[in-house]
Each structure stands twice: as structure tokens, then as C-alpha cells.
Backbone as a chain_set.jsonl record, in Angstrom:
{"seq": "XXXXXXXXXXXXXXXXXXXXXXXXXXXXXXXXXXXXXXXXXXXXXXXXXXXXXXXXXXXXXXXXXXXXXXXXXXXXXXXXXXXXXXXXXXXXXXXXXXXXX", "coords": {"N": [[-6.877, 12.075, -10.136], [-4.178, 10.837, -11.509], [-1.383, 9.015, -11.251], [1.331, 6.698, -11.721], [2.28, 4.352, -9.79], [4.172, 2.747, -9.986], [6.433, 5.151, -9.809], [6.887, 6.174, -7.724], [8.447, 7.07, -4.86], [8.963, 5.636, -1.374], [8.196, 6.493, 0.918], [6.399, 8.206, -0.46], [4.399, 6.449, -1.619], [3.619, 5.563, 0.828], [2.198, 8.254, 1.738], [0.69, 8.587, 0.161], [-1.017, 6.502, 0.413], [-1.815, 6.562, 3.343], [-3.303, 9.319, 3.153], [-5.255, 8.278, 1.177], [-6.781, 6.74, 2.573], [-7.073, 8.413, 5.177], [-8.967, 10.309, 3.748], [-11.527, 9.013, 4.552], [-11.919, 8.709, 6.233], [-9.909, 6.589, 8.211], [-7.443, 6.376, 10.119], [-4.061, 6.109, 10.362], [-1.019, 4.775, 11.001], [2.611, 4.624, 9.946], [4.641, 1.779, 10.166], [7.424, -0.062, 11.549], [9.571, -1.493, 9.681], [10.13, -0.047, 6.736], [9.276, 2.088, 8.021], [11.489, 2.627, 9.482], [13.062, 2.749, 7.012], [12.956, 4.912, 5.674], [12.951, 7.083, 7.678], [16.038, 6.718, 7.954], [17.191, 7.196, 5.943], [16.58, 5.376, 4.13], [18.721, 3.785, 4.507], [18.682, 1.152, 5.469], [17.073, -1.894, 4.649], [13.951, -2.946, 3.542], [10.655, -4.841, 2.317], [7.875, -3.944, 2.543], [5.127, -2.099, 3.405], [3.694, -1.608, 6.62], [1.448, -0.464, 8.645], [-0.366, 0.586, 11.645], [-3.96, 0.622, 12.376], [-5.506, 3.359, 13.567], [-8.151, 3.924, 14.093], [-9.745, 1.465, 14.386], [-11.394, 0.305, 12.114], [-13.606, -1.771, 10.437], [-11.715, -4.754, 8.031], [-13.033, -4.561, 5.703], [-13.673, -1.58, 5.18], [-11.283, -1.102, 5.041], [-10.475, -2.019, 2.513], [-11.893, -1.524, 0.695], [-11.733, 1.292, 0.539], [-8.554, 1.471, 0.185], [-9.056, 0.144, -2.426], [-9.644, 2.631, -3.705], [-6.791, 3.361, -4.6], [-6.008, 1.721, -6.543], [-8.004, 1.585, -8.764], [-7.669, 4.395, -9.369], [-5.395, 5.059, -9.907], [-2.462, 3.845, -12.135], [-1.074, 0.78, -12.524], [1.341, -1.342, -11.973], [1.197, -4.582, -13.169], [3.247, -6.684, -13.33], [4.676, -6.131, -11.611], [3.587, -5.779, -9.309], [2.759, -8.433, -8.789], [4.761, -9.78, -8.683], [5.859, -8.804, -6.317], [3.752, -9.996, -5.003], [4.741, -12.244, -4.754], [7.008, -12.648, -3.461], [6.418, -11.387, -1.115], [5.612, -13.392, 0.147], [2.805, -14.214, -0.777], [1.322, -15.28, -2.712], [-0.453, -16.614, -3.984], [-2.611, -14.941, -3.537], [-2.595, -12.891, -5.045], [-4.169, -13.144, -7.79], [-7.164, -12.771, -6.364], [-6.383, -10.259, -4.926], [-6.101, -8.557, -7.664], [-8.692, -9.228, -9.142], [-10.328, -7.934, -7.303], [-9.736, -5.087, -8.02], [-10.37, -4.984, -10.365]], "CA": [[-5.439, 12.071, -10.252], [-3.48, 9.056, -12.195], [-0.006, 8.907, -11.214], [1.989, 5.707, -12.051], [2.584, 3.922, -8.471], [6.166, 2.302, -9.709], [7.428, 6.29, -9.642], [6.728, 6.921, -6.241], [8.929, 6.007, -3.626], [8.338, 4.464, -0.159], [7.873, 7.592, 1.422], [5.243, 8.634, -1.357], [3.622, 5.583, -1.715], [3.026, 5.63, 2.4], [1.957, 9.338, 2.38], [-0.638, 8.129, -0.815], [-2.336, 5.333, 1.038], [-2.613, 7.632, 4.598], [-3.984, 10.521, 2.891], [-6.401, 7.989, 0.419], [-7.881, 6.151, 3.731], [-7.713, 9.421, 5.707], [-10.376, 10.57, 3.239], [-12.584, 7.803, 4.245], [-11.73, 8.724, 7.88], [-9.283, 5.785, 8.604], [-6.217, 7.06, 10.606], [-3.534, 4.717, 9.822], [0.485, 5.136, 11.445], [3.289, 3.684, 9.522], [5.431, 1.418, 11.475], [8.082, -1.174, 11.19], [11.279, -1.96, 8.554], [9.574, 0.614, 6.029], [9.209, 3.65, 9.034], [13.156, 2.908, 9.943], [14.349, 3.261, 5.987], [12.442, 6.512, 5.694], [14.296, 7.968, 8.474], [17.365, 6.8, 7.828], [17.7, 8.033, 3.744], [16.869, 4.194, 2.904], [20.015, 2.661, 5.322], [18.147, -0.341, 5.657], [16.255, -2.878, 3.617], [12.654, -3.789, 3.848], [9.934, -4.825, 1.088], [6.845, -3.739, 2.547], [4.892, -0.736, 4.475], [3.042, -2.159, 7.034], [0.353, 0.502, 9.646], [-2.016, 0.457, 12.006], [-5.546, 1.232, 11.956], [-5.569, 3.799, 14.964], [-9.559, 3.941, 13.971], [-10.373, 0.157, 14.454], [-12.212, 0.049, 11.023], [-13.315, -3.221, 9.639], [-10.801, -4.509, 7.214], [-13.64, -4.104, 4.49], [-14.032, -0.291, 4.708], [-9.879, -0.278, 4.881], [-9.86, -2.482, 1.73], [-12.669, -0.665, -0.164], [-10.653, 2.612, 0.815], [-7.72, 1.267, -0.668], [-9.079, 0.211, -3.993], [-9.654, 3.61, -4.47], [-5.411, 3.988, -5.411], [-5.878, 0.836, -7.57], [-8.986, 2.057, -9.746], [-7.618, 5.854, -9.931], [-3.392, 4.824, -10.335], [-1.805, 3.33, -12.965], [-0.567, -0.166, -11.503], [1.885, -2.317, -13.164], [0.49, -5.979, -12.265], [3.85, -7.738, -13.519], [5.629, -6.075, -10.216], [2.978, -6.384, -8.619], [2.881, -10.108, -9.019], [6.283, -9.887, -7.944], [5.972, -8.518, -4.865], [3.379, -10.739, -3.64], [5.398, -13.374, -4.835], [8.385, -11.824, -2.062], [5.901, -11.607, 0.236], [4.581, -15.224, 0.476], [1.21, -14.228, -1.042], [1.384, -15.695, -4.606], [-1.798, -17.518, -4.133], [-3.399, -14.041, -3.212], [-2.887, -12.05, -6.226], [-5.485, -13.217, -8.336], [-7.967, -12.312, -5.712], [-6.391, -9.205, -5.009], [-6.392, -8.215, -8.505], [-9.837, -9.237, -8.953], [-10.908, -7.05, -6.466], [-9.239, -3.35, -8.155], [-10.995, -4.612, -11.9]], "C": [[-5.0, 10.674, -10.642], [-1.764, 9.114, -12.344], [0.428, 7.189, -11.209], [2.973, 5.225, -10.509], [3.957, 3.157, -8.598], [7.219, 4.023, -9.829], [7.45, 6.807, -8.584], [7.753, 5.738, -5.247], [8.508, 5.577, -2.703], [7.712, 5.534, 0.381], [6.417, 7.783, 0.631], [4.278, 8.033, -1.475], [3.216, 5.406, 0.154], [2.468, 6.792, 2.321], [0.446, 8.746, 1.671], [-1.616, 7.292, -0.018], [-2.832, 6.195, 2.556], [-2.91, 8.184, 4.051], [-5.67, 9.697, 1.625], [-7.347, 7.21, 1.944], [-8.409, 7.483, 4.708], [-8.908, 10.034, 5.374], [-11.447, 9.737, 3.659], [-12.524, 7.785, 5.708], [-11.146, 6.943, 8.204], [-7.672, 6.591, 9.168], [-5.381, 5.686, 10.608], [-1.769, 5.867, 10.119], [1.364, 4.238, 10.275], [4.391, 3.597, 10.185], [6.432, 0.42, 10.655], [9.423, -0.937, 10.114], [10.671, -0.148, 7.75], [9.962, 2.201, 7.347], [11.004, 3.544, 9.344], [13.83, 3.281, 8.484], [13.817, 4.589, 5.603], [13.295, 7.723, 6.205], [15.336, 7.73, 8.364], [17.776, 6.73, 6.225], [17.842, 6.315, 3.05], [18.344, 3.341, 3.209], [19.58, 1.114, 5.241], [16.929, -0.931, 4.943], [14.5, -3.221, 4.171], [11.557, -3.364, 3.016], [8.756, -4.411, 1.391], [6.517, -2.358, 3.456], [3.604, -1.402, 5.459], [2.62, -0.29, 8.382], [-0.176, 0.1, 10.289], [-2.382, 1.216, 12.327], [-5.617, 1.679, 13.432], [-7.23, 4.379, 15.478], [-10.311, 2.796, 14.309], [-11.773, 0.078, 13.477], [-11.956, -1.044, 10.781], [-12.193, -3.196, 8.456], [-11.702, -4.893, 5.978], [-13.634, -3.1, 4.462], [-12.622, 0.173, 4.602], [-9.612, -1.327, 3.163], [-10.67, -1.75, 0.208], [-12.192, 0.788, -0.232], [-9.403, 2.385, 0.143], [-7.592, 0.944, -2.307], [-9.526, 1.162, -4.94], [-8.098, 4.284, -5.097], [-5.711, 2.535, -6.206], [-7.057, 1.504, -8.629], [-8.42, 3.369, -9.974], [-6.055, 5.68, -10.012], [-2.981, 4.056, -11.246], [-1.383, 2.022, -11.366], [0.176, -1.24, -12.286], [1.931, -3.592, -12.801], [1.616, -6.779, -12.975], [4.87, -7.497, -12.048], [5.094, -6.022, -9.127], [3.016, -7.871, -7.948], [3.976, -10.566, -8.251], [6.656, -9.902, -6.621], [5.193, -9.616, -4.052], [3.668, -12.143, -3.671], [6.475, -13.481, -3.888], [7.582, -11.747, -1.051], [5.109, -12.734, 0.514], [2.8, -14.978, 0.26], [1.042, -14.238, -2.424], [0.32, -15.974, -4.695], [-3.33, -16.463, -3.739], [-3.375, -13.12, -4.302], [-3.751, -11.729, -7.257], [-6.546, -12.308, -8.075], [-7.863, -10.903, -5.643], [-7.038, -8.336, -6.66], [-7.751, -7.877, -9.463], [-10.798, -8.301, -8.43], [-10.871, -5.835, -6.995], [-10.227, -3.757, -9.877], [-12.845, -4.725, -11.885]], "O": [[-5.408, 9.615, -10.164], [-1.113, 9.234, -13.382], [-0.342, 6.462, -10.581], [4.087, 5.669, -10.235], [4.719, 2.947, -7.654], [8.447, 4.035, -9.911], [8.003, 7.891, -8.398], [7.828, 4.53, -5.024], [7.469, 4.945, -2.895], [6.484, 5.496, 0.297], [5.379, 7.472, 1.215], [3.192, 8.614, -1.488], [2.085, 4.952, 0.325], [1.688, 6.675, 3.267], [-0.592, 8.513, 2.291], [-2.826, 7.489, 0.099], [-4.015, 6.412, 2.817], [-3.636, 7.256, 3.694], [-6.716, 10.288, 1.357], [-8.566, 7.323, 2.071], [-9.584, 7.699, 5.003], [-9.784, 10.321, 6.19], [-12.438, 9.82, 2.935], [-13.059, 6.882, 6.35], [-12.019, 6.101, 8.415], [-6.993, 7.302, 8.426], [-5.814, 4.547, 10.785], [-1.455, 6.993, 9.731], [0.836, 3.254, 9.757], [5.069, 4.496, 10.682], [6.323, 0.146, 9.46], [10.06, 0.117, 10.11], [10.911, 0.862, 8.411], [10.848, 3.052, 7.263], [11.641, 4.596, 9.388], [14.874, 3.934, 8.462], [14.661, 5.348, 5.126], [13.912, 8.673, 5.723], [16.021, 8.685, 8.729], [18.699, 6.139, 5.666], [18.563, 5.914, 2.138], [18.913, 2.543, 2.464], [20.279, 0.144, 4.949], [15.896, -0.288, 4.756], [14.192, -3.745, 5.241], [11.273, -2.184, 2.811], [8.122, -4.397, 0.335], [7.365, -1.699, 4.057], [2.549, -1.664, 4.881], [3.391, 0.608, 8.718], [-0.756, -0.929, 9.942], [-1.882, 2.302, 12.621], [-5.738, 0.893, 14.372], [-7.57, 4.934, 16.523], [-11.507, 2.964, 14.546], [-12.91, -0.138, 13.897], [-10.845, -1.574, 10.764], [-11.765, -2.157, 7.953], [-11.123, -5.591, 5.145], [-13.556, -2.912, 3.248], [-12.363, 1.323, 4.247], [-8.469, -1.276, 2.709], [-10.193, -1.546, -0.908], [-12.383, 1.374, -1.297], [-9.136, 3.301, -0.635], [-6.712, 1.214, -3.125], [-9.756, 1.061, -6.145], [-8.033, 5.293, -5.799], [-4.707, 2.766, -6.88], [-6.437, 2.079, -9.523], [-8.719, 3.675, -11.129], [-5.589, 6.775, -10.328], [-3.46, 2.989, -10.864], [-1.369, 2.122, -10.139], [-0.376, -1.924, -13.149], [2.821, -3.838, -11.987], [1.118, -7.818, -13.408], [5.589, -8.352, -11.531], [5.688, -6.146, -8.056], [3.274, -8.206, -6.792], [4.065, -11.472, -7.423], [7.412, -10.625, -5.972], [5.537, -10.098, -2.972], [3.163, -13.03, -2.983], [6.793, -14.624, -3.557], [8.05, -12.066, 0.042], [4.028, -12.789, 1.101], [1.867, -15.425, 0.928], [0.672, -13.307, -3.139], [-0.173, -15.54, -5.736], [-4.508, -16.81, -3.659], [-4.423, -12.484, -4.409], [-4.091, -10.61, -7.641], [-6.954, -11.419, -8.822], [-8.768, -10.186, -6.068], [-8.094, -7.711, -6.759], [-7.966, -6.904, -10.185], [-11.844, -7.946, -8.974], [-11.84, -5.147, -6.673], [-10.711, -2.8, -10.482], [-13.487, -4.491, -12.909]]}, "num_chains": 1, "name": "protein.A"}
């Protein structure tokens, strides 16, 4: 499946990453800013989706689990860039990026 990860909303893009780690047996909650604009139709602001790992998997088999939506999704690495420029991880993008090619 190759769906284009800037058409999915928050909701979508949270169900995508639980259901791609679930495969890989990682159980993973989503919590925080992100879980409050869900429920409330997007009332309130917040740039990221943050979980936790209710499996206590290393965070290699949750990052190798995850670069299975970067290798099989479309990913548009200029809003990418963006984001982890908003989230104080500019100096991590590279790496990340590195990691999905």
C-alpha cells in the first residue's frame, strides 16, 4: 500500500503507525496534545503524536517497525524538514532520513 502521508490526518496518521507497529507486535497508546485534538474535532493545537510502548520494545525494533511507513508511503521530505525543524530536531533529520533510504 502507498498512500501519500501529507493526506492523512492526525487521526489517520496515528491509526497508520499503531496498526504498522502492531504488526510487529508493538502495542503503542496515543497520548497527550494530539489524543485531546482528536476528541475534541481538532479544538486544540498540537504538532506532534506522541505514545507509549505498552510492550517495552527496544527503541530499535520500534524504529525498524516504523521505517516500514517511510519505505512503503510516499513522504514529502520538504515538510518533513519542517516539522523537525518545529520540533527542535533540525540537526536530526539527516539521520532520520538516512535511515528510511
Amino acid at each position: 500500500m502507498s498512500i501519500s502521508l501529507g493526506n492523512l490526518g492526525r487521526a489517520e496518521t496515528a491509526a497508520l503507525i499503531v496498526e504498522t507497529l502492531a504488526a510487529q507486535g508493538i502495542e503503542v497508546v496515543l497520548v497527550g496534545g494530539s489524543c485531546a485534538c482528536v476528541w475534541t474535532n481538532e479544538r486544540f493545537g498540537s504538532f506532534d503524536l506522541d505514545f507509549i510502548d505498552l510492550t517495552y520494545k527496544r527503541r530499535k525494533q520500534i524504529a525498524a517497525a516504523l521505517a516500514d511507513i517511510g519505505r512503503n508511503h510516499k513522504i514529502i521530505w520538504p515538510d518533513l524538514k519542517e516539522w523537525h525543524r518545529g520540533e527542535g530536531y533540525a540537526d536530526r533529520y539527516k539521520e532520520f532520513k538516512e535511515a528510511l533510504n
